[in-house]
C-alpha positions in Angstrom: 9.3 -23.3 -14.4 7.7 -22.0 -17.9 7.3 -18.1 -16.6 4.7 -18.0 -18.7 2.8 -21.0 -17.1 -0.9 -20.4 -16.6 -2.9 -23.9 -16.0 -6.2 -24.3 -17.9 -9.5 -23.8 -16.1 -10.2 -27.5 -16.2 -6.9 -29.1 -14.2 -8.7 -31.5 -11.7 -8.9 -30.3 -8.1 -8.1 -32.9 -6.0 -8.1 -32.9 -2.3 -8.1 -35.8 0.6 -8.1 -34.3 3.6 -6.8 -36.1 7.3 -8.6 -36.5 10.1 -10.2 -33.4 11.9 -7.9 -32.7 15.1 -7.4 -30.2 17.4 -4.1 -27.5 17.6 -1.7 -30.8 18.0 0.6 -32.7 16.4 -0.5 -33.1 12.7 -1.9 -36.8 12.2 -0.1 -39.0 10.0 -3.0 -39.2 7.2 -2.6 -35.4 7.1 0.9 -35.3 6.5 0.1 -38.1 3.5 -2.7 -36.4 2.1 -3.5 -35.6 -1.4 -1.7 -31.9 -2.7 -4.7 -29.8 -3.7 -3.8 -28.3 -7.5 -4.1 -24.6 -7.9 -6.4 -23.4 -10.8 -3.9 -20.7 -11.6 -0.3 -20.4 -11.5 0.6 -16.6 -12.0 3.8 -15.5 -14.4 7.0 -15.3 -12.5 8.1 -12.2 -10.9 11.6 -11.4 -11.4 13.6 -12.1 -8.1 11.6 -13.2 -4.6 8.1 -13.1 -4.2 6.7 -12.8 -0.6 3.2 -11.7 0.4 -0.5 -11.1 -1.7 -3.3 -9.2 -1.8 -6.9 -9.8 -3.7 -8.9 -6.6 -4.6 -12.6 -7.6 -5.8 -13.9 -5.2 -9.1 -17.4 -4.5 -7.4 -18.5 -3.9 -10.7 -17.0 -6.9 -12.7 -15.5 -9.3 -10.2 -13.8 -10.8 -13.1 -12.5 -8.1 -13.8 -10.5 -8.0 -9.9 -6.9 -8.0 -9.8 -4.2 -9.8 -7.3 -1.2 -7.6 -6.3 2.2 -9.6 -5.2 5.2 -8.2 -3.7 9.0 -9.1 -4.8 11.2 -7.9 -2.8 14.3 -7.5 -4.9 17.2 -9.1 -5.2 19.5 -10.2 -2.4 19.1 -8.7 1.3 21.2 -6.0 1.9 20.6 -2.0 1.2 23.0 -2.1 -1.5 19.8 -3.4 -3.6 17.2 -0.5 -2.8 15.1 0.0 -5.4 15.1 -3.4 -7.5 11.8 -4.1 -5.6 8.5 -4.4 -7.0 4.6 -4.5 -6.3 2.8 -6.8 -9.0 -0.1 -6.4 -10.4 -1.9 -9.4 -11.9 -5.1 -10.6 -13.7 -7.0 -13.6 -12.6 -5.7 -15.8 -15.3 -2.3 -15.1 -13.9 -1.0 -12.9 -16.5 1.3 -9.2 -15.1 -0.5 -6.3 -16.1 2.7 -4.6 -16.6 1.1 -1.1 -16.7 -0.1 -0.9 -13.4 2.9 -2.9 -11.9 4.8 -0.5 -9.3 8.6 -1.0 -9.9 11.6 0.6 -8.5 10.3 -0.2 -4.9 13.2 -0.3 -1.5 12.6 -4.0 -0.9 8.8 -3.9 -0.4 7.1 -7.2 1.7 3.6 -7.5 2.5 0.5 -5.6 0.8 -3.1 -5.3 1.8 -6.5 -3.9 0.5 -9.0 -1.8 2.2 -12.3 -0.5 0.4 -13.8 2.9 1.2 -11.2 5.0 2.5 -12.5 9.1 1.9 -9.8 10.7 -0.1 -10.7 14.3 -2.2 -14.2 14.0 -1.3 -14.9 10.2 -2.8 -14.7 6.9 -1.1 -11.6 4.6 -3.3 -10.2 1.5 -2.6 -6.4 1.7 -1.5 -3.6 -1.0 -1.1 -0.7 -0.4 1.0 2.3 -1.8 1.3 6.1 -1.6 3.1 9.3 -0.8 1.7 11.5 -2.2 4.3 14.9 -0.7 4.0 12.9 2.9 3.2 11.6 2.3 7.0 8.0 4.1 5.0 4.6 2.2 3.6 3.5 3.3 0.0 -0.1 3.5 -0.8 -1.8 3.8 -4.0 -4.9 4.3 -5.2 -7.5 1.0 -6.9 -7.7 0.3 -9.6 -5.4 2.4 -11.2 -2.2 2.0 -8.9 -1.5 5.9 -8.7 0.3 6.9 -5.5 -1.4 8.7 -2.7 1.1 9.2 -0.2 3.1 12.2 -1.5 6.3 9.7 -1.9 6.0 7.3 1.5 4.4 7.4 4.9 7.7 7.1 7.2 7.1 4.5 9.7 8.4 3.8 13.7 10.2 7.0 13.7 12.3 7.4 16.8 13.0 3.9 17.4 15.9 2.2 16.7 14.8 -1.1 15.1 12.2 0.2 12.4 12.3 -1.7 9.1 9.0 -2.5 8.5 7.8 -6.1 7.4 3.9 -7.0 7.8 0.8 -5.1 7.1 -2.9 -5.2 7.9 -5.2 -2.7 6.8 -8.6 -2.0 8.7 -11.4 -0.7 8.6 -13.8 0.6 11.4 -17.6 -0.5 11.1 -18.4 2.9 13.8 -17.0 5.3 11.1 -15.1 4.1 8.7 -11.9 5.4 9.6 -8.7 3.5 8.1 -5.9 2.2 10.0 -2.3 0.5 8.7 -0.7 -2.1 11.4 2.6 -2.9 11.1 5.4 -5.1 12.0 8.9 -5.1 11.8 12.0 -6.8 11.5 12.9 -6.5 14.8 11.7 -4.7 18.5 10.6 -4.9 21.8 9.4 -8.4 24.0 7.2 -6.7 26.4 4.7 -4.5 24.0 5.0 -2.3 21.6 6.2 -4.5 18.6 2.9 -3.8 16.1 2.4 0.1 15.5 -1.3 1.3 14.3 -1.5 4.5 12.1 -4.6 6.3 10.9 -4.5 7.4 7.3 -6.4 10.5 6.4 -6.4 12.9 3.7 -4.5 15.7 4.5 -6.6 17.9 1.9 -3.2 18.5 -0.6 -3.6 15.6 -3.0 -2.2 13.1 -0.6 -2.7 11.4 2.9 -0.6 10.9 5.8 -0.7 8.1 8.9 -0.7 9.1 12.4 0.4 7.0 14.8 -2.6 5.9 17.4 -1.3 3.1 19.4 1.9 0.7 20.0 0.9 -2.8 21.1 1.6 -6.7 20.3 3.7 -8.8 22.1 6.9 -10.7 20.8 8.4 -14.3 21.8 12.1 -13.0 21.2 12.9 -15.5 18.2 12.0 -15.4 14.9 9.9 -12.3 13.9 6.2 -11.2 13.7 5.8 -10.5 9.9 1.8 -12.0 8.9 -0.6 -9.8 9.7 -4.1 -9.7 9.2 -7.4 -8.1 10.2 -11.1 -9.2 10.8 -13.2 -6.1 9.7 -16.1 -7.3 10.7 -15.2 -9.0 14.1 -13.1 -6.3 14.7 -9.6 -8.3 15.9 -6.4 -8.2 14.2 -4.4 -11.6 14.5 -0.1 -11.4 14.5 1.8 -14.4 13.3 4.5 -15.0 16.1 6.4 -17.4 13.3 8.2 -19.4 16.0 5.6 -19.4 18.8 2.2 -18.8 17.9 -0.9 -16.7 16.6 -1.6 -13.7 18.6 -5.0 -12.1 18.6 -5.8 -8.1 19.2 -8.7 -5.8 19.7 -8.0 -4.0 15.7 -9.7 -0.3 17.6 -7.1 1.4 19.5 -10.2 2.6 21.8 -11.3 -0.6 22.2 -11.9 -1.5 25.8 -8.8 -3.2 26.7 -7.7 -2.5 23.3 -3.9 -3.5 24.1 -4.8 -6.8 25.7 -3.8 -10.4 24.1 -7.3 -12.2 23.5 -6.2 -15.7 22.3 -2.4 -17.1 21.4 -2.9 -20.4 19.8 -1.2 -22.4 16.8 1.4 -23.2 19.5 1.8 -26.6 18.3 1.8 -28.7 15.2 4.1 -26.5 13.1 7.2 -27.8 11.2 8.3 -24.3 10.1 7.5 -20.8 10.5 3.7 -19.8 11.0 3.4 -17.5 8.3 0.8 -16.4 5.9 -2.7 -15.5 7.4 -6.0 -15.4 5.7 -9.7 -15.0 6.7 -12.3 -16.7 4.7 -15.8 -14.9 5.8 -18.7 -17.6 5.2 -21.1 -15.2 7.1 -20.4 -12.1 8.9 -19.1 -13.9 11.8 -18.5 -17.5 10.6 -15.8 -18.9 8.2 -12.6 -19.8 9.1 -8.2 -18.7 9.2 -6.1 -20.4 7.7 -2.5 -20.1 8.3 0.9 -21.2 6.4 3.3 -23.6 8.2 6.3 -22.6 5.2 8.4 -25.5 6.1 5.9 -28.4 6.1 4.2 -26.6 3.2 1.0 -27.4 5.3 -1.9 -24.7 6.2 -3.8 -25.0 9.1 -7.4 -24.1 9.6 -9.2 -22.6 12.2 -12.5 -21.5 12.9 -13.4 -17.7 12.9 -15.5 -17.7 15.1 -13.8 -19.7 17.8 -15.2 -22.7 19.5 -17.0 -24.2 22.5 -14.9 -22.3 24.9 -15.9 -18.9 23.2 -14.7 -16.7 20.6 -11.5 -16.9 21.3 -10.7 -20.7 21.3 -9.2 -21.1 18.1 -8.5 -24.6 17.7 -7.2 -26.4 14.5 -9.6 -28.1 12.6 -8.0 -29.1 9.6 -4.3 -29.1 7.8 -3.9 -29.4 4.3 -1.7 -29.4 1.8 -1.2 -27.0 -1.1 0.9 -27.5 -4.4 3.3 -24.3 -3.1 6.7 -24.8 -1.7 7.8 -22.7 1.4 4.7 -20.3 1.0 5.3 -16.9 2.7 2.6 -15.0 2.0 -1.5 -16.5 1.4 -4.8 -14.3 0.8 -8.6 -15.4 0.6 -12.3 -14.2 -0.7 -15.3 -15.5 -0.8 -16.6 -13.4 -3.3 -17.7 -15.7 -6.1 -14.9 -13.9 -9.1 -15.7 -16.3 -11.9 -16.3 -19.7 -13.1 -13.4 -20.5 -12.4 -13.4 -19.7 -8.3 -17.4 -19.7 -7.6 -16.9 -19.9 -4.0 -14.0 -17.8 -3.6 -10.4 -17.3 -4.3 -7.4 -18.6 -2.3 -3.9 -17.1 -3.3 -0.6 -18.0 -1.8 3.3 -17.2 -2.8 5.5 -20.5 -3.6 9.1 -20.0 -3.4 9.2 -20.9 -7.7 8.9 -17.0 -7.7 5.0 -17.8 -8.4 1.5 -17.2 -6.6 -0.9 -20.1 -6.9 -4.2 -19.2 -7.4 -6.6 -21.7 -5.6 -10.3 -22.2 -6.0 -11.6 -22.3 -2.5 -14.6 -25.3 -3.4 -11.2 -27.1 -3.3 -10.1 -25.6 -0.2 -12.6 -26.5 1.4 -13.8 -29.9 0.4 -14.5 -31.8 3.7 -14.0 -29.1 6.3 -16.3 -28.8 9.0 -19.4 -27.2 8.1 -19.9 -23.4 8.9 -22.7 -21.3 8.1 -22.7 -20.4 4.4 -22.7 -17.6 3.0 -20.9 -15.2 0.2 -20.7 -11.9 1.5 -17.2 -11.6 2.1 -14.3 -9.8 0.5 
């Protein structure tokens, strides 16, 4: 592929979408359905792309940016450092400026919004460097670090090496957490870690560690994380087994208990990739990666008839990316090119694919609308 391929605002969208089913075997007209076309397809990173994340300018959303992680070349600690965190505009292009290089074999990234640091509220991402066994945050727009060098993570144990990240939020007040997965850990409990970042008051903040829950199937790895801010749960891609769902407040009652696993079924490859599309505060929908059937599967956020928790599959479609490891959402309305949100996923061409979400969405199951999501 061109590395400088950015498709024009007016390739056609086109979607058919299979039969609505529940979390089974995919139907046959799913698996032949139309592949929806991305709007977007960003610049090529340099080695292996893996996981993205959308901040929203909430003074010019056209101006918001997508960050991607490359994790370097090969897989072994002789390549520490040849990692990067991406930074790009919505028409695809690297802002090559803000692009963090030089990064221990970084995987997933997140945003959060509001975090008090020095007195203001700023916007952070986060993301893990994998064979520095640490998350690096930096500061939004800008990109500048805040974490005086890396937050070392699952200290003490044995199997650290950090993979997934969430970052959340809490509505009470506003305290930020980081939860993590890793490569590898325990069956029984204790595979996700939750920190609490804070400012330490000397140009720099720090995580304390505030809980260790999450359960593991034993095969595979947990590496997809993400968070509901407003619902409050945090959902754990088992890739070989299923979706896990979590109270995201450590002092939640019950706070360790699983609430729902679903997405047991239906899967040709590794559940990876988890996003939450808000249509209200508590409507919309998740959508998660199935990286060998180059599928996503949708289900509603808000759960269904057997209460918040039963999260059935209402929908699979397909998406123009190949082995996708890594997918993001908004519904923030960024430009005339994605009025009803933006959907981003990684595709294994060392690309993200930026989707509008009108196409997304053409023919799901209607959900309260609404734009006031991130």
């Amino acid at each position: 592929m061109n590395s400088n391929r950015i498709l024009p605002a007016a390739l056609p969208l086109l979607v058919v979408l299979g039969t609505a089913c529940v979390d089974s075997q995919a139907t046959h007209s799913e698996r032949q359905q139309v592949i929806v076309q991305p709007v977007r397809v960003s610049q090529q990173v340099a080695v292996d792309p893996d996981d993205p994340a959308i901040w929203v300018n909430p003074l010019d959303p056209e101006a918001s940016l997508v960050l991607g992680t490359d994790k370097g070349d090969g897989a072994s600690t002789d390549t520490v450092g040849r990692g990067a965190l991406y930074v790009f505009h919505l028409d695809g292009s690297i802002d090559e400026q803000r692009t963090v290089r030089g990064l221990a074999r970084p995987n997933n990234v997140d945003v959060e919004y509001g975090l008090i640091f020095e007195g203001s509220s700023i916007d952070i991402t986060a993301v893990t460097e994998r064979y520095a066994n640490q998350i690096r945050v930096y500061r939004l727009p800008d990109m500048e670090p805040i974490d005086g060098g890396g937050i070392p993570v699952f200290e003490g144990e044995s199997l650290r090496a950090p993979m997934g990240i969430a970052l959340y939020k809490r509505g009470g007040d506003g305290a930020v957490f980081v939860i993590l997965s890793r490569k590898s850990g325990p069956q029984d409990g204790g595979y996700l870690w939750q920190y609490r970042l804070e400012d330490t008051g000397a140009g720099h903040v720090t995580g304390t560690k505030v809980r260790e829950f999450g359960l593991w199937s034993g095969i595979g790895e947990i590496e997809a994380i993400a968070v509901d801010d407003a619902l409050g749960y945090v959902y754990a891609a088992d890739e070989r087994f299923g979706i896990r769902k979590y109270h995201a407040d450590p002092v939640a009652d019950n706070a360790n208990a699983e609430l729902a696993l679903f997405g047991t079924a239906g899967y040709a490859g590794d559940r990876e990739g988890i996003a939450i599309y808000e249509a209200t505060d508590s409507t919309g929908y998740l959508l998660v990666a199935d990286q060998a059937g180059d599928a996503f599967h949708i289900y509603r956020r808000e759960g269904g008839p057997a209460g918040p928790h039963d999260h059935q599959r209402i929908r699979t479609i397909r998406l123009a990316t190949t082995h996708s490891d890594g997918s993001e959402v908004t519904s923030r309305s960024l430009s005339g090119d994605f009025p009803g949100g933006l959907f981003v996923a990684m595709s294994d061409d060392r690309t993200f694919h930026f989707y509008s979400w009108l196409a997304i969405s053409a023919g799901l199951p209607s959900t309260a609308a609404g734009q006031n999501g991130r």
